[in-house]
C-alpha positions in Angstrom: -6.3 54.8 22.4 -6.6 54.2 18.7 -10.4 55.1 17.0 -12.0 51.9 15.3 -13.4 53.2 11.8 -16.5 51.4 11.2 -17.4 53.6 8.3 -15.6 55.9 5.6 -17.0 58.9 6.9 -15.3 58.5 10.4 -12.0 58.7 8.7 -10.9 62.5 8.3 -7.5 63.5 6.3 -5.7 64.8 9.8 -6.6 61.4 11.4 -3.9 59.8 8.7 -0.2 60.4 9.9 0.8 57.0 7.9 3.3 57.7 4.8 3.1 55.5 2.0 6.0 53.6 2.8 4.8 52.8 6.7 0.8 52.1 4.7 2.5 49.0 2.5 5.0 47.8 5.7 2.0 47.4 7.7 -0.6 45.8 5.2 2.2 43.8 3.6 2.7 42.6 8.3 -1.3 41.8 8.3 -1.5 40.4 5.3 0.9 37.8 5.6 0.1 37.3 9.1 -3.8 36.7 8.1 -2.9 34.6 5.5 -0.5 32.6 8.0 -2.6 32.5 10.8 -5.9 32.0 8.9 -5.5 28.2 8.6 -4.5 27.7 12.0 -7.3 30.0 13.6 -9.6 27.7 11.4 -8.2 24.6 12.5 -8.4 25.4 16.1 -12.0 26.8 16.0 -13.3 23.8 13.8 -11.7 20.6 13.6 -10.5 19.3 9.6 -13.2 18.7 7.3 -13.6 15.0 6.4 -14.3 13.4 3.1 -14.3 9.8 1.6 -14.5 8.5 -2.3 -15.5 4.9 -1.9 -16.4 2.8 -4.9 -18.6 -0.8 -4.0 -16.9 -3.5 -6.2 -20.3 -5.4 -6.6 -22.9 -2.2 -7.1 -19.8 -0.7 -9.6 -21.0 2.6 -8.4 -18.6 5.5 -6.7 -20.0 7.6 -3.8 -18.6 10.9 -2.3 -19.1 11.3 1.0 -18.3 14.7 3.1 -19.0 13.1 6.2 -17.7 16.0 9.0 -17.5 19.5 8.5 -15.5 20.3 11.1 -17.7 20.6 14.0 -20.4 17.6 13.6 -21.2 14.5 11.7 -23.3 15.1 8.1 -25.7 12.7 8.2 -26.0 12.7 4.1 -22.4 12.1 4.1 -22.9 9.1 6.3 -25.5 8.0 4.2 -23.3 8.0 1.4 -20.7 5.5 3.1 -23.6 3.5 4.0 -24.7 2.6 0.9 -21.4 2.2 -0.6 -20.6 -0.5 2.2 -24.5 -2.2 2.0 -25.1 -5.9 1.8 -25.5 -6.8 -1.7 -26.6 -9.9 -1.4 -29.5 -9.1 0.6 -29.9 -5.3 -0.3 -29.4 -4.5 2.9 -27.9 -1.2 4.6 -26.8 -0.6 7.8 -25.4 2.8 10.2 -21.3 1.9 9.8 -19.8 2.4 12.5 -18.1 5.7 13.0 -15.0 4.2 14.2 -15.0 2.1 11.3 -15.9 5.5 8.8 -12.6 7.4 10.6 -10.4 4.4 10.2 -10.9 4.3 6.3 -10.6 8.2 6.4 -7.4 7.4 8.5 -5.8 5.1 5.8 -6.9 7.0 3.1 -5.1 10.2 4.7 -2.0 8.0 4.9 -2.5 6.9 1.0 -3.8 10.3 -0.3 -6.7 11.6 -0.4 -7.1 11.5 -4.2 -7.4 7.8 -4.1 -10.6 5.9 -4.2 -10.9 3.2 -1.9 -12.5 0.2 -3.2 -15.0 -2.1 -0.8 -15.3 -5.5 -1.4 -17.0 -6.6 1.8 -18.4 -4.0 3.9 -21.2 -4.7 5.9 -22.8 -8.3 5.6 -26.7 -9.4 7.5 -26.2 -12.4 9.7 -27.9 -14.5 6.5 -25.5 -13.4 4.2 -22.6 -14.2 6.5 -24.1 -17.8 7.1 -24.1 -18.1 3.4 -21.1 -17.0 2.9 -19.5 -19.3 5.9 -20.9 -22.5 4.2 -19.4 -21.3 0.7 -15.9 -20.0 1.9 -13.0 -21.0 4.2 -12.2 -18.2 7.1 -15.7 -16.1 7.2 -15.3 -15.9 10.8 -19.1 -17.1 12.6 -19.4 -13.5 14.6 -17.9 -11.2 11.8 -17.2 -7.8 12.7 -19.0 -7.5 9.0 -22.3 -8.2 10.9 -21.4 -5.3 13.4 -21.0 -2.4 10.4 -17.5 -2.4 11.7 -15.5 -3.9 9.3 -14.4 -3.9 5.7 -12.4 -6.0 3.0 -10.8 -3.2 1.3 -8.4 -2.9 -2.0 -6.8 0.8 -3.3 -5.7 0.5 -6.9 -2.2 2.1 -7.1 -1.2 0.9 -3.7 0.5 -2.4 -3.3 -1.7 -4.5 -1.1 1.5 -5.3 1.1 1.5 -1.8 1.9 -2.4 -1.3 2.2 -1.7 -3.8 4.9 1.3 -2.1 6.6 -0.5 1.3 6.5 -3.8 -0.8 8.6 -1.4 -2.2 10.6 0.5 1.1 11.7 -2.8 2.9 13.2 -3.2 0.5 15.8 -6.8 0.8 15.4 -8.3 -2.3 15.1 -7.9 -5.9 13.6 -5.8 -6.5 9.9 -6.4 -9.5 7.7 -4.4 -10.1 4.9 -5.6 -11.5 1.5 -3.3 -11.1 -1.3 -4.8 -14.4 -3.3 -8.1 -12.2 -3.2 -6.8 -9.0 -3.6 -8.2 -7.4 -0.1 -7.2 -6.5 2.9 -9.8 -6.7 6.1 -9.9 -3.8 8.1 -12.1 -4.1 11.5 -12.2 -1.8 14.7 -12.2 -4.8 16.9 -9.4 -5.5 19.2 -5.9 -4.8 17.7 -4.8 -8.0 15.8 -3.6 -9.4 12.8 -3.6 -12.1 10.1 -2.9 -13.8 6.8 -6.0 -15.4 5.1 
């Protein structure tokens, strides 16, 4: 049975039978498998870190949000995509719904996570939704919008036809297509899709 040395002391100069050749053989083995396995052992222990760079058209303001570390849901990084998807109009902010916050991390892992995704609708009060139903064709009279669970979203550097393609391919919810407004609508309602 091999002696665990928990301090210098414990280790005594007969104790050593390594040469210097076996020494570097065997840190070089659990170096590289520590630094190989590290990553993994982390990823199984804790699930990936999540993070989201959205920048509100209307407020022209960027926020950063670190919204999971792994284990739970950061409630200041939630806050963050909050107010980055708020109701303008009225200067009103709402909880987004977490499907909603996962399917923008979702596209933005598909896109890179280096790009900033620009909201131009994000969560809309009933009274702005009434106003914006008597002002605009297609502002649908029980929008997802008024749920915190749906988004009008544009990435510069990504064609929108591909933005669209990219919503399309999770599966996760509904996909409205806007190319004469430069957006497309993201919801996590049932799985559908359109051209506005």
């Amino acid at each position: 049975m091999k002696k665990i040395i928990t301090q210098t002391d414990d280790l005594l100069e007969d104790d050593v039978e390594y040469s210097r050749r076996d020494f570097i053989k065997n840190s070089a083995i659990i170096t590289s498998s520590l630094a190989l396995g590290s990553s993994e052992l982390f990823a199984r222990r804790r699930g990936r870190e999540k993070t989201l760079t959205l920048h509100s058209t209307h407020l022209n303001k960027t926020f950063h949000a670190n919204f999971y570390d792994g284990h739970r849901y950061n409630i200041t990084g939630l806050f963050q995509i909050d107010k980055a998807m708020m109701d303008y109009r009225a200067w009103q902010i709402a909880r987004i719904d977490l499907k909603l916050v996962n399917l923008l991390y979702e596209i933005n892992r598909f896109v890179g996570h280096h790009h900033t995704i620009d909201i131009v609708s994000g969560y809309r009060s009933p009274r702005t939704n009434l106003y914006l139903r008597r002002h605009s064709r297609g502002v649908a009279k029980r929008s997802y919008h008024m749920k915190a669970q749906a988004a009008d979203i544009h990435i510069h550097g990504i064609r929108l036809n591909k933005l669209r393609r990219i919503a399309r391919s999770i599966g996760a919810g509904g996909v409205g297509y806007y190319p004469h407004s430069n957006f497309v609508h993201v919801d996590v309602g049932p799985v559908r899709s359109w051209r506005g």
